[in-house]
N, C-alpha and C positions, 0 to 999 in steps of 0.2 A: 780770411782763410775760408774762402767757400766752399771745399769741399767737404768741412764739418756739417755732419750728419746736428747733433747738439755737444753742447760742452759737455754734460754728463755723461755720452753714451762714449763720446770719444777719450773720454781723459779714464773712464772704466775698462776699456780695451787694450789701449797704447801703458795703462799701469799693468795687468798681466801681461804685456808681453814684452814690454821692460823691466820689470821682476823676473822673467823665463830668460832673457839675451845679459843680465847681468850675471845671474849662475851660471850661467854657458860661460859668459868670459872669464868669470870667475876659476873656472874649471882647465879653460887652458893654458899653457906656459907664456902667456903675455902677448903670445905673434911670435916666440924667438926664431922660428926658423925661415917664414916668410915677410915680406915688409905686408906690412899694411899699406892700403890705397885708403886715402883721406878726398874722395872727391866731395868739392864742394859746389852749390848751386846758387847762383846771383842774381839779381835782376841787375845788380853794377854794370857797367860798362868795362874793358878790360884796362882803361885810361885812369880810371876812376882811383882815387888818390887812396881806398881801401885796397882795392882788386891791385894796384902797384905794391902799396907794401907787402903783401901777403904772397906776393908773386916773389917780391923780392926779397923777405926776410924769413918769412914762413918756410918755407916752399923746402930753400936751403937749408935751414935748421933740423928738419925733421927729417931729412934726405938718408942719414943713417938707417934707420927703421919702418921708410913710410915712403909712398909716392904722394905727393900733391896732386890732387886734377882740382885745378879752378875749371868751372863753367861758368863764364855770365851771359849777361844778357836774355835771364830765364831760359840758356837755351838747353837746361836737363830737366828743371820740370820747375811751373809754373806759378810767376809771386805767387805769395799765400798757402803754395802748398809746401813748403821745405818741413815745416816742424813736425809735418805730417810726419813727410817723408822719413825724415828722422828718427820720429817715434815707431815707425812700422818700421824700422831697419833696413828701408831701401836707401838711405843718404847720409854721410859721415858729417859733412860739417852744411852752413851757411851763416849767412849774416843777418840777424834777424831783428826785429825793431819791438818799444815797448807797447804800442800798437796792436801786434802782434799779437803778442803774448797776454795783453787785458781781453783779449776774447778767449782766452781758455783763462787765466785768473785774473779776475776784477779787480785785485788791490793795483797789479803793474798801471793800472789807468793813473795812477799818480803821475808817471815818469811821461804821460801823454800832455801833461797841462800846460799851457804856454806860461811863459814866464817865470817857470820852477829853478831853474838851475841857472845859476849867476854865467858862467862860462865852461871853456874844457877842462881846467883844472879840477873848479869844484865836479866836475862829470866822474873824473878819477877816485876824489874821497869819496864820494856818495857810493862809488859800485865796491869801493873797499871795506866801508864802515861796515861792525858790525852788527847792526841792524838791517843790511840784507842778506843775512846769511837765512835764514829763518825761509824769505821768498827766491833763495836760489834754490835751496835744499827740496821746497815744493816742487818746482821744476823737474829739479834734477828725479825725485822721488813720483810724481805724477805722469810725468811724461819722457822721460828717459830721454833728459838734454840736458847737459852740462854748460853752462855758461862762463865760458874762459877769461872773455875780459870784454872791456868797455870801449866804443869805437866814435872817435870826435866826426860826427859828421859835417857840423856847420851851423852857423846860425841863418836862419831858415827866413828868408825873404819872401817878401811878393811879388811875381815878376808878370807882366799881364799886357795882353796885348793892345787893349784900350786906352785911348789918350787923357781919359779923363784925372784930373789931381786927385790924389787921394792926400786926405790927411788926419781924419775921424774913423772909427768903423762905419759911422754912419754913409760915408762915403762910399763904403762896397754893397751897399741895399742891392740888390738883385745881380752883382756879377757874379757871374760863374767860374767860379775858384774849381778846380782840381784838385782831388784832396784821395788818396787811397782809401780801398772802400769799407776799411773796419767802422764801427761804430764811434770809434776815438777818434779817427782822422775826421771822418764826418762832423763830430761836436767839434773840433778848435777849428774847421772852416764856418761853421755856424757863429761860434762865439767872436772869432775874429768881424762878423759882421756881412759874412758875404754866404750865398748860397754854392752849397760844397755840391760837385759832381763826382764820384768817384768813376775813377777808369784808373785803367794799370798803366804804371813807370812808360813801361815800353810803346803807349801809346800817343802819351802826352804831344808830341811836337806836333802829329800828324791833326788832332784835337786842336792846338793852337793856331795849326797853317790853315783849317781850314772852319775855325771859329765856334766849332763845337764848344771849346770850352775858352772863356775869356781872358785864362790865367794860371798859373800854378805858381806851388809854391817850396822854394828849395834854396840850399847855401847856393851863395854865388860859384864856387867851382863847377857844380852839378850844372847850374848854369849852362856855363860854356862846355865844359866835358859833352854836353847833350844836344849842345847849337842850339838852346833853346832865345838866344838872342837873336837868331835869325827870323824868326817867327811871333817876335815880340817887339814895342813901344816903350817900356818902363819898367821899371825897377827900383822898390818900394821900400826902404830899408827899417825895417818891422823890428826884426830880430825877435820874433816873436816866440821860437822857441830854439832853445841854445841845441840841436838834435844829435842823438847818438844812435848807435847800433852794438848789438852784443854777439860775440864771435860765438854762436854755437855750435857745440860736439857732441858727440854720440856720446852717451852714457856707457853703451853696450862694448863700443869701443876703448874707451877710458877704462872702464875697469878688465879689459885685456891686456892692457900696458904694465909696462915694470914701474914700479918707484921712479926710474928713471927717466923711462921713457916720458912719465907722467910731467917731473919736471921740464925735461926739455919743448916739450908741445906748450905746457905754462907758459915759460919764457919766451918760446917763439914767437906765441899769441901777444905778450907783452909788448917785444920789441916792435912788431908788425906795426900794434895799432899805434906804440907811438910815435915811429916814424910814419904813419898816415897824419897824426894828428897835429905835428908839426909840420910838414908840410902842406895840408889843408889851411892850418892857421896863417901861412906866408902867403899861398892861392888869395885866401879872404880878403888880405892887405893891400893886395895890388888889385887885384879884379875891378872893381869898383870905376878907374878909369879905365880900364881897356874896356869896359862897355858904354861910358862914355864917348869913348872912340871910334865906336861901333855905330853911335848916333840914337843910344838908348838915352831917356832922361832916367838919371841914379838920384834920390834924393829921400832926407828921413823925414818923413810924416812926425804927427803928434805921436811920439812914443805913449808919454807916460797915461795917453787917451785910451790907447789902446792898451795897456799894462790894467788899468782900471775896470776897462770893460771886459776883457775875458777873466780876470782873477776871477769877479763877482761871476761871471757867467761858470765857472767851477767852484767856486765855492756851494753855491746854489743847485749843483745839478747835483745827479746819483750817483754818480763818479765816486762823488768825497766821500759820499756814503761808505765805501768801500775801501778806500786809503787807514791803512792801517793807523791805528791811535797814535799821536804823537808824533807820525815819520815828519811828518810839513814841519814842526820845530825841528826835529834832530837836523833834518837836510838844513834849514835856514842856522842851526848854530855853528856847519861844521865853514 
């Protein structure tokens, strides 16, 4: 999020004027007489098995009360800056990552660590439990974002344009991973064992065709959604970090809405990300040959080498420092 000036100066501004936009909504009749516009801003692609459901189950649901404007492809305003946006009441929704959100509060660094969340299911209880009600409530209360629901991205591969076998971290010594450029993305390219380059989404292919960068790393859909097979050698099945995304909304807007309306945006948000989330999960199952077919090598390295190596590599860093007491058992007992 590089247009933060610092966390403190930014999370001091965006809370009065998210305390100023929630009396104001507070203050009118919900929207009754105009629909509300809910545009949101992506770096997705409009293929992209999120940006489908949301087009397709969203979009319709709230159609009573509300226009949908999806934008992706960053083309409203740019990775990193949505929460901004958000929080200054230039933007109603996007889809934002825990990444994201550990540069304005250090504890979400948890939800950053590879090898935390067993699959998409436990990705479900964990955003339900409540034990994060505590770090939505911060959000929603600091920076005037409501966090609707939980979004199955993928389990997160290495896919690189290099012919070399990987099968150790120690085998990524000097490649140049592609990693987005928060502080978090950068540590699990480090921990995974390779030197992280951050560059944005939308650059990536252009970075691989012409060798800038050796590699990135993403669910097999994103994959091909992105043609990133055409500009790549292999395909590294890591599964190093089970990844999600959280549907974010306006606070300011939320508290304009009815009781009702409130539900139905819920739900909408619900059914979207679970038909993204099954549908991603079928993508997952098949993908794997079709890049074989492609004339990519797909094959699984030493998992439990690397499950070892980055654990230790976050238990050990500042990160945990800041993981609230106790969440690493509750997540592991649910």
């Amino acid at each position: 999020m590089t247009q933060f000036v610092t966390r403190r100066a930014f999370l001091a501004s965006t809370a009065v004027a998210a305390a100023a936009a929630s009396v104001a909504g507070r203050a009118r009749p919900a929207f009754a007489a105009d629909k509300v516009t809910l545009r949101l801003s992506s770096p997705a692609t409009p293929t992209d098995q999120r940006a489908v459901a949301l087009t397709e189950v969203f979009g319709p649901a709230v159609a009573g009360f509300a226009s949908f404007e999806p934008h992706w492809n960053a083309s409203l305003f740019k990775q990193g800056t949505e929460l901004e946006a958000i929080a200054r009441g230039n933007l109603e929704m996007s889809i934002t990552s825990a990444q994201e959100l550990a540069t304005l509060f250090p504890e979400w660094s948890i939800f950053t660590a590879g090898y935390l969340h067993r699959d998409a299911e436990h990705q479900k209880k964990v955003f339900a439990a409540a034990f994060m009600d505590p770090m939505k409530q911060k959000v929603e209360e600091q920076l005037g974002v409501k966090l609707l629901t939980v979004m199955y991205l993928g389990r997160r591969q290495l896919n690189l344009r290099i012919e070399k076998h990987i099968e150790t971290p120690a085998d990524l010594a000097g490649v140049k991973l592609r990693m987005p450029g928060t502080d978090a993305w950068q540590f699990l390219g480090r921990a995974l064992g390779a030197n992280p380059v951050p560059m944005a989404f939308t650059e990536v292919y252009t970075g691989l065709q012409t060798g800038a960068i050796d590699g990135q790393d993403n669910p097999l859909p994103t994959d091909k959604d992105s043609k990133f097979y055409e500009v790549t050698r292999q395909i590294v099945l890591t599964s190093h970090l089970v990844d999600l995304n959280y549907l974010a909304f306006s606070k300011q807007v939320w508290d304009g809405l009815s009781a009702e309306q409130r539900a139905t945006v819920q739900k909408a948000a619900d059914d979207a990300a679970e038909l993204g989330r099954k549908r991603q999960l079928k993508l997952e199952d098949e993908l794997a040959q079709f890049f074989k077919d492609q004339g990519l090598k797909v094959y699984e390295p030493n998992v439990e080498a690397f499950r070892k190596h980055v654990q230790k590599a976050y238990l050990e860093s500042d990160f945990a420092k800041d993981w609230p007491k106790g969440m690493v058992d509750q997540i592991n007992a649910l």
